[in-house]
N, C-alpha and C positions, 0 to 999 in steps of 0.2 A: 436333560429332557430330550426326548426320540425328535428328529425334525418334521417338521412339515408336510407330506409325501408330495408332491404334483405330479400328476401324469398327464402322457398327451398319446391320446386313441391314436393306437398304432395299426390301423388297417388301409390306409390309405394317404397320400398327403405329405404335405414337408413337413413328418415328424422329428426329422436330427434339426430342422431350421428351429422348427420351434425349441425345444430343447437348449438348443444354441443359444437363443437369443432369452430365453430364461434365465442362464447361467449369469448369462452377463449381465441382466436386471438384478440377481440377488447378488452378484459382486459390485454395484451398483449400489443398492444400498448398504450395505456394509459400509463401502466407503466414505459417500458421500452425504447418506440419509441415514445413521445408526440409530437416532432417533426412534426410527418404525418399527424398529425390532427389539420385542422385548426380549430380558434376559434370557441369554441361553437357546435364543430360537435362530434355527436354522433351518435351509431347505436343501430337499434332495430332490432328483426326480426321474421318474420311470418311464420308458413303454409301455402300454396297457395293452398288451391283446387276448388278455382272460379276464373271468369275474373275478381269479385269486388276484393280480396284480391291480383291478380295480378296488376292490376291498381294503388294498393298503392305501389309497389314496384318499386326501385330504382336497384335494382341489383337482378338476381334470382340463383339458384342452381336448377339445374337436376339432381337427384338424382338417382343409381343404380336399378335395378330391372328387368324385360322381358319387354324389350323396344316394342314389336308388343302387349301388354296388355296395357303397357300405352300410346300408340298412339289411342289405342279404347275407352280410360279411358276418354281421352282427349278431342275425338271426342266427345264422350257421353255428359262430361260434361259441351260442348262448350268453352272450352280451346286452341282448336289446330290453330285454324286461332288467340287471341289473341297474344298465345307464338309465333306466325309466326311475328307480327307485334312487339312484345316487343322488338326481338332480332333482326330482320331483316330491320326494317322500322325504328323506335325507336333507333336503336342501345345501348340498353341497357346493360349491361353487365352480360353477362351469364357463368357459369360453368356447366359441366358435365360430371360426373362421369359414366364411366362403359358405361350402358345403356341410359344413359344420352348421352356421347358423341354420341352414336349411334344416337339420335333421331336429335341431332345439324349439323348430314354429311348431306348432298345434295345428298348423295347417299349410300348404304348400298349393299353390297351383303351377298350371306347366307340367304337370309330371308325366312320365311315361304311360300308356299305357297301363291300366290296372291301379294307376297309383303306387303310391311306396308307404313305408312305412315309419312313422317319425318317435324320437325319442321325445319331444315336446318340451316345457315349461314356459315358452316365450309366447304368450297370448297375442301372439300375430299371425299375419298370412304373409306368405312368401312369393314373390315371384322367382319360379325360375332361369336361370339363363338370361338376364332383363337383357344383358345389351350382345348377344348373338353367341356366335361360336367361337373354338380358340383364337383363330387368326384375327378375329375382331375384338382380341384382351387390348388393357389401354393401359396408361399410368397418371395418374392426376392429383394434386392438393388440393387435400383436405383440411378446412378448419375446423378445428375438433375443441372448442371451449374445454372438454373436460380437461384437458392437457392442462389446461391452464392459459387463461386470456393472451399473458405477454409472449406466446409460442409458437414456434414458424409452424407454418404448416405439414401435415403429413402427407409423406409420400407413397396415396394408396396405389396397389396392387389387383385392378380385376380383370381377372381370368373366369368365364362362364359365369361372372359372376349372378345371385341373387341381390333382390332389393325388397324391401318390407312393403306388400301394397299398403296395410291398414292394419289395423288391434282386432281383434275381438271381445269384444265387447261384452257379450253373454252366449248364451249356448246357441240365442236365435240372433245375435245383432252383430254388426261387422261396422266397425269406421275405416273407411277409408280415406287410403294419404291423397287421392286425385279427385274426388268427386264430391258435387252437393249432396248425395243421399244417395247411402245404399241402403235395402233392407230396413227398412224405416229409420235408421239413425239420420240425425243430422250431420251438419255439414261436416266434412272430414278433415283431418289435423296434421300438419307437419311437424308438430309439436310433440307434447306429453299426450296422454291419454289413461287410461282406468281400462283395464282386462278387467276376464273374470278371477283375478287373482291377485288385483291391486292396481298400482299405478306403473306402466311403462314408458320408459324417459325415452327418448329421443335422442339420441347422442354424438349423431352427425349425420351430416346432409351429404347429400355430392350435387353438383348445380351446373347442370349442364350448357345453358345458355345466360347463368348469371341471373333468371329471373326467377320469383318464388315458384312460380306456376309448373316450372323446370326440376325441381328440386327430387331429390330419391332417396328416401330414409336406407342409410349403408352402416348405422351403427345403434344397436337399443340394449337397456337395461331391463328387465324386470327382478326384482329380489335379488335371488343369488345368480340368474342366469344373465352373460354377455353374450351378444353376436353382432359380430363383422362381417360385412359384404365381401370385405379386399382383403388382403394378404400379408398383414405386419412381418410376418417370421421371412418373408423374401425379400426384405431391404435390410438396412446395418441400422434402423432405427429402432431403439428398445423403448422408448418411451411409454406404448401402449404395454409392454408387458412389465414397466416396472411400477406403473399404474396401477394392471391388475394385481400384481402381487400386494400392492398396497394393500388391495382391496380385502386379499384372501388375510392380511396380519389383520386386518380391524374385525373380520370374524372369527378370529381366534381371540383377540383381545377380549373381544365381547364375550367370549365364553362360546362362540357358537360351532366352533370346531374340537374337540377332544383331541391333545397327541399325549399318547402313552410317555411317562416316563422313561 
């Protein structure tokens, strides 16, 4: 059997970190977890900076960087309508870091002038840049449940980073993570919530002063699409990528990904 493809958007960002730290999640399982992997399945994985080397991929990574540069990058390269179709149409399984997450919201505020342009599936809103400019990036633990309850904490990474304000809700309705009532929805959730395309998990917090009130959604699920506020692929921690790759074998298992013989 042909393996796996994963790629990681090569226009911007720590694409060799990523890559890196993939390598070592799937020699990770092999070792430790061979369980996950069914017979004969293996993975490879690529650069993507065309719709041909997107086309062989089974699962992609968005990778950090100024998400309004690589929306231009995208466009240029005629990229932006295929990533529209990989993750949205396709339902392939995407992650994205940082800037990445930023390009995977349905909707972004903060943006430059004119606005930018988003690849979407994540029925959220973005803020960008939440906590300033470079020289004001940080380093902080995170508890990340999905990791698994008995697990030390992770050591997020943000740089310019973004944060989830709220879901959207429907074409007219917005919930928000900070306030009683936007737009006539009620009150807003730091939680789960329901898009217009199902249900979006919540998948970690960042808590700035320890209280809930404090709290900045840095990590959410919907279907097949991931986004992270911080930077996994810039520490020596693989955990979250040996996670997702879990995640990318249960939709091949289920049948939901196709790899050529």
């Amino acid at each position: 059997m042909a393996p796996i493809t994963v790629g990681v958007l090569a226009l911007q960002g720590g694409v060799g970190e990523h890559i890196a730290l993939l390598r070592r999640a799937s020699a990770h399982l092999v070792s430790s977890q061979p369980e996950t992997l069914p017979d004969g399945t293996s993975f490879t994985f690529i650069e993507v900076r065309t719709a041909e080397a997107l086309a062989q991929c089974h699962a992609l990574i968005i990778p950090g960087g100024e998400s309004t540069t690589m929306a231009i990058v995208a466009r240029r390269l005629g990229l932006l309508d295929p990533l529209r179709q990989f993750v949205k149409i396709d339902n392939k399984p995407v992650w994205g870091t940082c800037a990445g997450l930023v390009m995977l919201a349905e909707e972004a505020s903060a943006t430059k002038q004119g606005g930018q342009e988003l690849v979407g599936g994540l029925d959220v809103r973005v803020l960008r840049n939440r906590y300033g400019t470079q020289i004001q990036s940080f380093v902080a633990d995170l508890d990340l449940p999905f990791l698994g309850e008995a697990e030390k904490p992770f050591r997020g990474v943000f740089i310019r980073a973004p944060v989830v304000e709220g879901i959207i809700a429907s074409s007219s309705s917005f919930v928000d993570n900070g306030t009683e009532k936007v737009n006539g929805v009620g009150k807003g959730v730091n939680g789960n919530g329901t898009g217009k395309n199902g249900s979006v998990e919540v998948l970690g917090v960042y808590r700035k002063s320890g209280g809930k009130e404090e709290e900045d959604i840095v990590a959410v699920k919907q279907r097949n699409v991931f986004g992270t506020s911080f930077h996994p692929e810039l520490t020596d921690d693989i955990r979250i990528h040996v996670w997702w790759l879990k995640r990318v074998l249960e939709r091949f298992r289920h049948g939901d990904l196709v790899v050529s013989a």
